[in-house]
C-alpha positions, 0 to 999 in steps of 0.5 A, spaced: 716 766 840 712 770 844 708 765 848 712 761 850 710 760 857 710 768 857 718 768 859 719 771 852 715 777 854 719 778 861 724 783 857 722 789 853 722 791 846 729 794 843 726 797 837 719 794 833 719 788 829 719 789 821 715 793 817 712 789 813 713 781 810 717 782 804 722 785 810 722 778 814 723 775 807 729 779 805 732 778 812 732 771 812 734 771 805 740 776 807 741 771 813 741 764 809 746 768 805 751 769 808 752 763 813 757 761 810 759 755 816 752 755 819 747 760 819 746 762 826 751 766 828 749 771 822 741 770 825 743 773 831 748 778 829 742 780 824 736 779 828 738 782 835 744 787 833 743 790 827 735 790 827 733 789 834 728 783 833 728 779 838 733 781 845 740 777 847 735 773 852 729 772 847 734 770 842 737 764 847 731 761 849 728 762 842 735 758 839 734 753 846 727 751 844 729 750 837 734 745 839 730 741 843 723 740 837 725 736 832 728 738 825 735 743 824 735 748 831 736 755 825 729 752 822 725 752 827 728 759 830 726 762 823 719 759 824 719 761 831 721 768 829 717 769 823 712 766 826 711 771 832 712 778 827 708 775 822 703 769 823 703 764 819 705 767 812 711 769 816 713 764 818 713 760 812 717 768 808 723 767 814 724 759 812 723 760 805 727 766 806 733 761 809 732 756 804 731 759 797 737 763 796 742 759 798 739 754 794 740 756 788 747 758 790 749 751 792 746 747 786 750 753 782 757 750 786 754 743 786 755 744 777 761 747 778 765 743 784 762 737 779 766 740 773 773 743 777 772 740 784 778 735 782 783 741 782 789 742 786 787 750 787 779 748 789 782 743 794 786 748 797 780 752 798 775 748 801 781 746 806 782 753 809 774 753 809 774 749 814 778 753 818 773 759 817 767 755 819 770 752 825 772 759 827 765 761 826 762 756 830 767 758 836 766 765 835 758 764 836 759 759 841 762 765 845 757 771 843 752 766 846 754 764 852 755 771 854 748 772 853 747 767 859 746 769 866 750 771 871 749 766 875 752 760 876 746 754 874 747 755 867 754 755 867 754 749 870 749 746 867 753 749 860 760 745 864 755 738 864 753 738 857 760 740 854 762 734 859 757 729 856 757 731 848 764 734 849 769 730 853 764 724 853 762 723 847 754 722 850 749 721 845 746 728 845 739 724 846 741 721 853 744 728 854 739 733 853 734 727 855 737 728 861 740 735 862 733 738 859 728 736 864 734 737 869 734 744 867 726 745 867 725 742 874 730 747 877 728 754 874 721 751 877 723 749 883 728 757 884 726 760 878 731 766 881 737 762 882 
């Protein structure tokens, strides 16, 4: 991540990175672990507040390249982040990391809802999971939008891509194919604005 057209680089360190592979392996793992409604918000609750990898900043244009190349937006951050701190080897150890663990605990449930999932005590269960993850998503949500600027393009590129997926119900393809490069054109022309 540290290369990206050398904006990551802009903000200094908070505290240095890990300390070893093992390290960036049981982080991810710890990270895939529990995210329980979706991994990122517990990736940046790790990687940024308690370990201090990666600054608020970083973290947002990290997750926004993510977003923007093919494949599941946490992934491609995990490649990113173990990349950075680890070259190839640590790329591969953060998604394993991601991806191994919760593997084994989702084969594990997946045998036991096969077995029990058609009790009323398990249906009641996943009805109030739901609610747990939705909160989760909006508590992300607003963690990462404090991290943007204080300043208004952002925000109102933020407002058009709630607007279009949100409101509008725009295929995110159109609305990123649009607001993307729109976003791109204009930190070129007045990156201060």
């Amino acid at each position: 991540m540290g290369t990206v057209g050398g904006v990551l680089q802009e903000e200094s360190r908070i505290a240095q990175g890990p300390g070893s592979p093992l390290e960036i392996f049981l982080t991810f793992a710890r990270i895939g672990v529990s995210g329980f409604g979706g991994v990122n918000f517990w990736m940046r609750r790790v990687i940024v507040q308690q370990k201090g990898w990666l600054t608020d900043r970083e973290y947002l244009e990290g997750f926004a390249m993510g977003q923007l190349v093919p494949g599941p937006n946490v992934y491609n951050l995990a490649v990113m982040i173990g990349y950075r701190f680890g070259g190839w080897r640590g790329a591969m150890l953060a998604v394993a990391g991601l991806i191994g663990p919760p593997l084994v605990i989702v084969l594990s449930l997946g045998a036991l809802y096969q077995r029990f999932g058609g009790t009323p005590v398990v249906q009641r269960a996943l009805g109030g999971m739901a609610a747990v993850a939705a909160g989760l998503i909006l508590a992300n949500g607003a963690s990462l939008a404090a991290a943007l600027p204080r300043r208004a393009r952002p925000w109102i590129l933020l407002a058009l891509a709630f607007a279009g997926m949100g409101l509008m119900r725009w295929p995110f393809v159109y609305v990123m194919g649009t607001l993307g490069p729109l976003a791109i054109a204009l930190a070129w022309k007045r990156p201060e604005a």
